[in-house]
Every structure is written in C-alpha cells, then in structure tokens.
Gaussian input, Z-matrix of N, CA and C with variables (Angstrom, degrees):
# hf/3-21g

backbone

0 1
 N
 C     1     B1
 C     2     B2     1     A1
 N     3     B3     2     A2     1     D1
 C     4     B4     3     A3     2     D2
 C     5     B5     4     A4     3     D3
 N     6     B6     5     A5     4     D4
 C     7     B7     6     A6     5     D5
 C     8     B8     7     A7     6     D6
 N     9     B9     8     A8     7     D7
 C    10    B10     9     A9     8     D8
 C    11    B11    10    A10     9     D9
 N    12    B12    11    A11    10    D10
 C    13    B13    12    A12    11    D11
 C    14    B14    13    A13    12    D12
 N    15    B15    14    A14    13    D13
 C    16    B16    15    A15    14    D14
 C    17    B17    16    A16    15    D15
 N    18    B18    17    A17    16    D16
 C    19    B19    18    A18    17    D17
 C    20    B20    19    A19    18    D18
 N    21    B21    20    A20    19    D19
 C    22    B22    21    A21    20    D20
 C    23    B23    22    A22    21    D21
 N    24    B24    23    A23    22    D22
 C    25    B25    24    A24    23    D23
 C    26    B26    25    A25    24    D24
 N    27    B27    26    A26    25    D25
 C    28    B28    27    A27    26    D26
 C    29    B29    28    A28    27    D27
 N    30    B30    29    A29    28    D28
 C    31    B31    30    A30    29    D29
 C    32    B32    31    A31    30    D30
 N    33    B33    32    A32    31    D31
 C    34    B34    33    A33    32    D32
 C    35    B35    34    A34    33    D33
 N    36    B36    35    A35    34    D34
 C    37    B37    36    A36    35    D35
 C    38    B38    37    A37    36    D36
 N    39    B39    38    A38    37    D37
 C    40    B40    39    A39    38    D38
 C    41    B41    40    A40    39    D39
 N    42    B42    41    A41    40    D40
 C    43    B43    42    A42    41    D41
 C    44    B44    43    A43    42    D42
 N    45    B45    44    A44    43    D43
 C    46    B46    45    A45    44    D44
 C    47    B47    46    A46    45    D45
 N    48    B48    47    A47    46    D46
 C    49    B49    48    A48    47    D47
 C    50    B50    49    A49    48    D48
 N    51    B51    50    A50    49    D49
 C    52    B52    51    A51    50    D50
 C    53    B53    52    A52    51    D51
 N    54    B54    53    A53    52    D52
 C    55    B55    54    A54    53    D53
 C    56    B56    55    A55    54    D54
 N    57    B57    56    A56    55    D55
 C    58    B58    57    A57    56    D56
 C    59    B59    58    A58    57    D57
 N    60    B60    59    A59    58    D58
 C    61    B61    60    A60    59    D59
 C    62    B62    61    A61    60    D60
 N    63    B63    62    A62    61    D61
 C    64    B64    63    A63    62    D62
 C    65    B65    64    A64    63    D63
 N    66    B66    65    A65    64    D64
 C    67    B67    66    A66    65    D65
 C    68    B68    67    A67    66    D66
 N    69    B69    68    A68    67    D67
 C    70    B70    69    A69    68    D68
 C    71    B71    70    A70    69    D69
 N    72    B72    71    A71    70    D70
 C    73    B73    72    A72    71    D71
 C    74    B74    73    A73    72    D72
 N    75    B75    74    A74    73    D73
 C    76    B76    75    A75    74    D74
 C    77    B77    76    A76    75    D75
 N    78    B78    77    A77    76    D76
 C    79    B79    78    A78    77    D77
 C    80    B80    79    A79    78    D78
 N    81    B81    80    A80    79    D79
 C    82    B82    81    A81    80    D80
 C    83    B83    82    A82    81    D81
 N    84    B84    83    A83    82    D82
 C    85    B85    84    A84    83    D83
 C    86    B86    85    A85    84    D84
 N    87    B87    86    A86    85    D85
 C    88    B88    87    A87    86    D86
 C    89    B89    88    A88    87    D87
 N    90    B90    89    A89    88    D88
 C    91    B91    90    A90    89    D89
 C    92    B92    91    A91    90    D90
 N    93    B93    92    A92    91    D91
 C    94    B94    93    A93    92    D92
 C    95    B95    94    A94    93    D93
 N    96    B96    95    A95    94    D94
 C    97    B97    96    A96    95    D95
 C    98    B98    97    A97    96    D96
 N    99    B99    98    A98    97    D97
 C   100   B100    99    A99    98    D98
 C   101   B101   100   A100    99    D99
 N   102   B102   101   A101   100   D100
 C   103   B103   102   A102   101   D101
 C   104   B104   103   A103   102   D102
 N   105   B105   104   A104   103   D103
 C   106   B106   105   A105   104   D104
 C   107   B107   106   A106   105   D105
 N   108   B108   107   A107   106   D106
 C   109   B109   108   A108   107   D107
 C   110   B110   109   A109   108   D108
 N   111   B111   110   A110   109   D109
 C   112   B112   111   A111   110   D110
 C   113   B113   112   A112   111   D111
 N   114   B114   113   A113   112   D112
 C   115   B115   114   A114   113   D113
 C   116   B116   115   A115   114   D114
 N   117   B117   116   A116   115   D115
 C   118   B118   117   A117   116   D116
 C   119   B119   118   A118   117   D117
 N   120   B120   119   A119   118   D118
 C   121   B121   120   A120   119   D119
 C   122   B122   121   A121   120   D120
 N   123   B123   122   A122   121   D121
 C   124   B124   123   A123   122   D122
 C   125   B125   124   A124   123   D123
 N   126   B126   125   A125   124   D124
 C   127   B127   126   A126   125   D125
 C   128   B128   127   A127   126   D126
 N   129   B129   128   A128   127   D127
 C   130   B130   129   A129   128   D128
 C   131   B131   130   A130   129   D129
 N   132   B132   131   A131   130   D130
 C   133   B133   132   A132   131   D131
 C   134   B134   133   A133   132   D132
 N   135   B135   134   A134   133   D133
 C   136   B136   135   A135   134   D134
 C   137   B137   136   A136   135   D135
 N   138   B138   137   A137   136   D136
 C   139   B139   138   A138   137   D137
 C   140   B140   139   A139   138   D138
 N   141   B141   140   A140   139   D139
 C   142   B142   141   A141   140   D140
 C   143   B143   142   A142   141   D141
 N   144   B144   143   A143   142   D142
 C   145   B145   144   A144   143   D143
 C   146   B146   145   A145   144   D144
 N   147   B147   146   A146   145   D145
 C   148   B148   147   A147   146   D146
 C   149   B149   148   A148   147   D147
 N   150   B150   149   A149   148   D148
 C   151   B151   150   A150   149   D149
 C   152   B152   151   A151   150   D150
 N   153   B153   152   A152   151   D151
 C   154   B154   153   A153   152   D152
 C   155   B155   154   A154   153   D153
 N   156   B156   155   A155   154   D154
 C   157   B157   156   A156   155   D155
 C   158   B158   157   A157   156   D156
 N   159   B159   158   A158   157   D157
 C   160   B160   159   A159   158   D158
 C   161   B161   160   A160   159   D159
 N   162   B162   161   A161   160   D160
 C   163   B163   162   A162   161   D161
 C   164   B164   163   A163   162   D162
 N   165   B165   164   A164   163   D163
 C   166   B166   165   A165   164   D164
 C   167   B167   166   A166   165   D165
 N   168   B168   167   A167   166   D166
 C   169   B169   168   A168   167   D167
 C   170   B170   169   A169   168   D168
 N   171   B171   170   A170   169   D169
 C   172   B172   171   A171   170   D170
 C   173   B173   172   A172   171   D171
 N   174   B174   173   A173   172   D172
 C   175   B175   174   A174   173   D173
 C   176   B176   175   A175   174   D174
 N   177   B177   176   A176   175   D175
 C   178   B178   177   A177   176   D176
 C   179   B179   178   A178   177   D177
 N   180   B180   179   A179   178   D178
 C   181   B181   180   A180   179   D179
 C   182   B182   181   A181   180   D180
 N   183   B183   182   A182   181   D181
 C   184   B184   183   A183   182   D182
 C   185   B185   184   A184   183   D183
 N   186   B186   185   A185   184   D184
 C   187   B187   186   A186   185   D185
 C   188   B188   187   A187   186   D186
 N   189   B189   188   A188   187   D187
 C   190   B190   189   A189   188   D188
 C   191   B191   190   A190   189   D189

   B1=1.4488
   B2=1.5257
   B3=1.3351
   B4=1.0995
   B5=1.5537
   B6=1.2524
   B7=1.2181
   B8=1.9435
   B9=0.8984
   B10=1.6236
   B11=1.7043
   B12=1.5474
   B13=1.3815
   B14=1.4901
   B15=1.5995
   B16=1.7649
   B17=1.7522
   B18=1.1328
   B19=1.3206
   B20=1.7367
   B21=1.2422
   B22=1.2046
   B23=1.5391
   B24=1.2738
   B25=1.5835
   B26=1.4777
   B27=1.5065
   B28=1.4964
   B29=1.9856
   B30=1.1592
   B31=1.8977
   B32=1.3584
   B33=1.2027
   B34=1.2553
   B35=1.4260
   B36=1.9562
   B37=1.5984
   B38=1.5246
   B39=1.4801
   B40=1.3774
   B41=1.5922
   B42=1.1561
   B43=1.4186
   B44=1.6001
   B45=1.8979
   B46=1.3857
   B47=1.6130
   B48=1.4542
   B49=1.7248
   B50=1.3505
   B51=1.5273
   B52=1.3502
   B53=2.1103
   B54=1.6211
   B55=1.3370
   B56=1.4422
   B57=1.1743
   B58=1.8852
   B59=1.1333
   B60=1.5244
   B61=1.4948
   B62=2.1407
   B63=1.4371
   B64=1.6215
   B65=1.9904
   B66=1.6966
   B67=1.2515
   B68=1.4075
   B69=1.2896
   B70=1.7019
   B71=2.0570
   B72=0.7824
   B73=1.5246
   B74=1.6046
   B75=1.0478
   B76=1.2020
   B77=1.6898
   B78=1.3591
   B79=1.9074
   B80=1.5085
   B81=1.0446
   B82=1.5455
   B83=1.3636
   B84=1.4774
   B85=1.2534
   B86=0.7574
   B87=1.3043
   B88=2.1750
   B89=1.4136
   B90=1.0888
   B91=1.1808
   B92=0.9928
   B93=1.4838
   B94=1.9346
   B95=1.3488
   B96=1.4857
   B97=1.5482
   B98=1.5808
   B99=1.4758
   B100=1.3529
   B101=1.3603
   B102=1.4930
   B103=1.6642
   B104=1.2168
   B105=1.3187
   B106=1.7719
   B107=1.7696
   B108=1.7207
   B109=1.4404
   B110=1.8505
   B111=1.4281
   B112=0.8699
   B113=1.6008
   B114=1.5219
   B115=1.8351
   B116=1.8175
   B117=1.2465
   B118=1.4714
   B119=1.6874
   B120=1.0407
   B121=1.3615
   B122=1.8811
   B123=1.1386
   B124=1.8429
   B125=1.8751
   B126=1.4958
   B127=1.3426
   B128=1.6583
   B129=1.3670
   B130=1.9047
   B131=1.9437
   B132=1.7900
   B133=1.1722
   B134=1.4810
   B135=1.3610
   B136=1.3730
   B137=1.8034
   B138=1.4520
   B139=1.3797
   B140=1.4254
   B141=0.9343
   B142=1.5717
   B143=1.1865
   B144=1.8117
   B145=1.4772
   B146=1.4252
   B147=1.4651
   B148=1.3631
   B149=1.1299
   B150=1.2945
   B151=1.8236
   B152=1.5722
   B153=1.2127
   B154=1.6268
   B155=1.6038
   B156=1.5112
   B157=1.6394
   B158=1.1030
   B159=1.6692
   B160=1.3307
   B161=1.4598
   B162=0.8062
   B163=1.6718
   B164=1.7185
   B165=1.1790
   B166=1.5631
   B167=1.2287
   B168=0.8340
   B169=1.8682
   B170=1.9470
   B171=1.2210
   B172=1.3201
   B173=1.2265
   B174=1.7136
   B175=1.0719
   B176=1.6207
   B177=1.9418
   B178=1.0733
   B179=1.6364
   B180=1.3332
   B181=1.8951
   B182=1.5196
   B183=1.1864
   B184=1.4575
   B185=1.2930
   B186=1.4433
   B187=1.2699
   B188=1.9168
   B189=1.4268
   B190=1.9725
   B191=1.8355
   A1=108.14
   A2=125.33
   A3=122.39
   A4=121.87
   A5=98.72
   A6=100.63
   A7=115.15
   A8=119.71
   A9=126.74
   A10=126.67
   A11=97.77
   A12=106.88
   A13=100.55
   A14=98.40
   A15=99.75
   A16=114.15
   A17=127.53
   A18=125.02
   A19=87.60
   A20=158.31
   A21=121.07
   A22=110.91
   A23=127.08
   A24=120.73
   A25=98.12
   A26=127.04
   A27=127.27
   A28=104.39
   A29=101.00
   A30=100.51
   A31=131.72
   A32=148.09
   A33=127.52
   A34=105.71
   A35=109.46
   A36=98.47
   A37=105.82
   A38=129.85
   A39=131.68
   A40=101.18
   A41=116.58
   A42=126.51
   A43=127.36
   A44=109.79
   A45=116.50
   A46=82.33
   A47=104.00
   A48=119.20
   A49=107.09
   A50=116.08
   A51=95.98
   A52=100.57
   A53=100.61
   A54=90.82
   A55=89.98
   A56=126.05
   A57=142.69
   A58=85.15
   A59=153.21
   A60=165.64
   A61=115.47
   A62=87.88
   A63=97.47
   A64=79.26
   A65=101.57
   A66=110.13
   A67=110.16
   A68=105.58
   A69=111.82
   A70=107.35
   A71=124.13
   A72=131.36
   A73=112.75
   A74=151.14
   A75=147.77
   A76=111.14
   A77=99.77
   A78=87.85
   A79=118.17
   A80=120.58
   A81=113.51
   A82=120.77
   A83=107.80
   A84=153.01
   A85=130.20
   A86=122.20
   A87=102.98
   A88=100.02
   A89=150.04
   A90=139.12
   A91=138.28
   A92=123.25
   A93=134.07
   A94=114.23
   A95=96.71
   A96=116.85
   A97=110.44
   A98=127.48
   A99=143.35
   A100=70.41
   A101=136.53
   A102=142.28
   A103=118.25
   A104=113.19
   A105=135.18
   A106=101.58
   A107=100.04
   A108=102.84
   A109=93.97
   A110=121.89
   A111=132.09
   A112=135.97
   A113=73.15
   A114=101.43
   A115=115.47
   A116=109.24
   A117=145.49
   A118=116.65
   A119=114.98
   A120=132.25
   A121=122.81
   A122=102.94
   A123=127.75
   A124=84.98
   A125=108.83
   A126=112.45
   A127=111.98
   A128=120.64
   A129=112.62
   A130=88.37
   A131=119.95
   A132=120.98
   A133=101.60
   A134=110.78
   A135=104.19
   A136=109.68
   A137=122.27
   A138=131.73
   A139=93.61
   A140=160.74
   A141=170.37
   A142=107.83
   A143=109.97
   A144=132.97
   A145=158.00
   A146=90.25
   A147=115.44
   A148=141.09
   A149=138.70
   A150=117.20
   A151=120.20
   A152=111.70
   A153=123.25
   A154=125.69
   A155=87.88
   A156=97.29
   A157=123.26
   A158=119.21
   A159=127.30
   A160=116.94
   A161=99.65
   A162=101.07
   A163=113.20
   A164=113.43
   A165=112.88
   A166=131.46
   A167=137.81
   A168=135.72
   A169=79.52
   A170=132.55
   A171=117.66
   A172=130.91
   A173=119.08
   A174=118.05
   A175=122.34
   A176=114.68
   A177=121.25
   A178=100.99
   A179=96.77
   A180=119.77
   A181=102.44
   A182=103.58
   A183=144.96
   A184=126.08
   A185=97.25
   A186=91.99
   A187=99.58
   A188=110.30
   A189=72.05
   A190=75.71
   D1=139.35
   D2=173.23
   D3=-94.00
   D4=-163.56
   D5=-169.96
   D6=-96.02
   D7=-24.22
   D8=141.74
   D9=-33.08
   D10=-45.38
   D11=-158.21
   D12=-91.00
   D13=-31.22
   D14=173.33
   D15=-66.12
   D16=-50.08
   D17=-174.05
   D18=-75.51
   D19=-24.60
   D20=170.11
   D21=-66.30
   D22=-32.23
   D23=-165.67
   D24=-83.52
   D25=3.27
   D26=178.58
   D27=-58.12
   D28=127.90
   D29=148.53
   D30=-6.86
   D31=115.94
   D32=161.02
   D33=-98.03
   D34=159.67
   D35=-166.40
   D36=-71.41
   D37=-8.50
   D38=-166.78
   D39=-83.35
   D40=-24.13
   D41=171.90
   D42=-59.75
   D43=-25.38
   D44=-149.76
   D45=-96.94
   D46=173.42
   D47=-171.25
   D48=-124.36
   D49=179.38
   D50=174.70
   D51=-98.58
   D52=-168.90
   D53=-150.61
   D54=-79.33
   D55=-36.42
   D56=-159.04
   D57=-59.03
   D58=-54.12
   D59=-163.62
   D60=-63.99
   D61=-19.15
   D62=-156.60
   D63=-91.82
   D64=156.86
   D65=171.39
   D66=-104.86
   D67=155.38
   D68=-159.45
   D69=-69.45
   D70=109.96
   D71=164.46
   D72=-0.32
   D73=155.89
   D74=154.03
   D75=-104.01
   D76=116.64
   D77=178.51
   D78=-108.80
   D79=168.25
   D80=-170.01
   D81=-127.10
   D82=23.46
   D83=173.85
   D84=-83.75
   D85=70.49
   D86=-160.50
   D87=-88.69
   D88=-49.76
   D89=163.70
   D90=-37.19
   D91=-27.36
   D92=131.45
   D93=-28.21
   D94=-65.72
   D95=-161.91
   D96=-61.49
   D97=-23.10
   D98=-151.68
   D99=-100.26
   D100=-83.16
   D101=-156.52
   D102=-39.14
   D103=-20.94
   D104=-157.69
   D105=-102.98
   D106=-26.00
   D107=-156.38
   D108=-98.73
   D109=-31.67
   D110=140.99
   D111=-9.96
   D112=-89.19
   D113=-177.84
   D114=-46.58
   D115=-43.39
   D116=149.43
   D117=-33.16
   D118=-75.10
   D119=154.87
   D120=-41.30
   D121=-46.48
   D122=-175.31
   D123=-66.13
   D124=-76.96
   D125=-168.12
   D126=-52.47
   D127=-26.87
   D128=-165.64
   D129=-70.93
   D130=-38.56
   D131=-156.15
   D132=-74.21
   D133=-45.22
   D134=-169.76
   D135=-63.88
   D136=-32.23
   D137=-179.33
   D138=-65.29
   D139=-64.88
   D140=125.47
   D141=33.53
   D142=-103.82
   D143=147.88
   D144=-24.22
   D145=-44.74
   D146=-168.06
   D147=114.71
   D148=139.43
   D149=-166.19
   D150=-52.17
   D151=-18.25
   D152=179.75
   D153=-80.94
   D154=-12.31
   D155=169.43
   D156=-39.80
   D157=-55.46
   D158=179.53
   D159=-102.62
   D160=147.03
   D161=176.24
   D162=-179.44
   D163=158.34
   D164=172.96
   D165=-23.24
   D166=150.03
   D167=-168.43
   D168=-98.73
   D169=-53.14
   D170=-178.20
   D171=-43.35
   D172=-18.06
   D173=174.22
   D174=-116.58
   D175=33.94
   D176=155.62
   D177=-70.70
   D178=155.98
   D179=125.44
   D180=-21.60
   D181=163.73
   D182=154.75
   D183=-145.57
   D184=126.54
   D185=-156.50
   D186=-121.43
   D187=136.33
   D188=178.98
   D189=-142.07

C-alpha cells in the first residue's frame, strides 16, 4: 500500500464520535484486565480512607 492510499483510508474529523458513545474494547488479557480492575478499586479506597489505606502487608504490625 502506498502512501496516497494510506492517508485516503485516514479518519475524517466528521467521522470521529464522542467518547461516552464509543463501546468499551474487548481485551483478551485477563491479567491486564484484573490490574485495571484493581488499580480502580486501590484508587475508590484510597479517595475514601486515605492514601495510607493501602500499603504493603510487610509493613503491618504483627501481632501474635
């Protein structure tokens, strides 16, 4: 393919949508998808709690 034929098959901006309108990606990644679902989760607690909410299990107490 050249290089003509590529900028004709380019996007036009009358073409693009808004983002709220677009359907969510499908990934095939579950281990992405778990990190994302996470990461997601990490941020609602810390907004919640506080940034100290989470943190390493190495740097609890022990308690026995």
């Amino acid at each position: 393919m050249n290089a003509r034929a590529l900028i004709r098959s380019a996007p036009k901006g009358e073409d693009l949508i808004a983002a709220d309108q677009v359907a969510e990606q499908i990934s095939l990644d579950r281990a992405r998808e778990a990190r994302l679902v996470a990461e997601e989760v990490s941020d609602r607690i810390r907004a919640k709690f506080g940034p100290a909410a989470i943190r390493p299990a190495t740097t609890l107490l022990r308690v026995s």
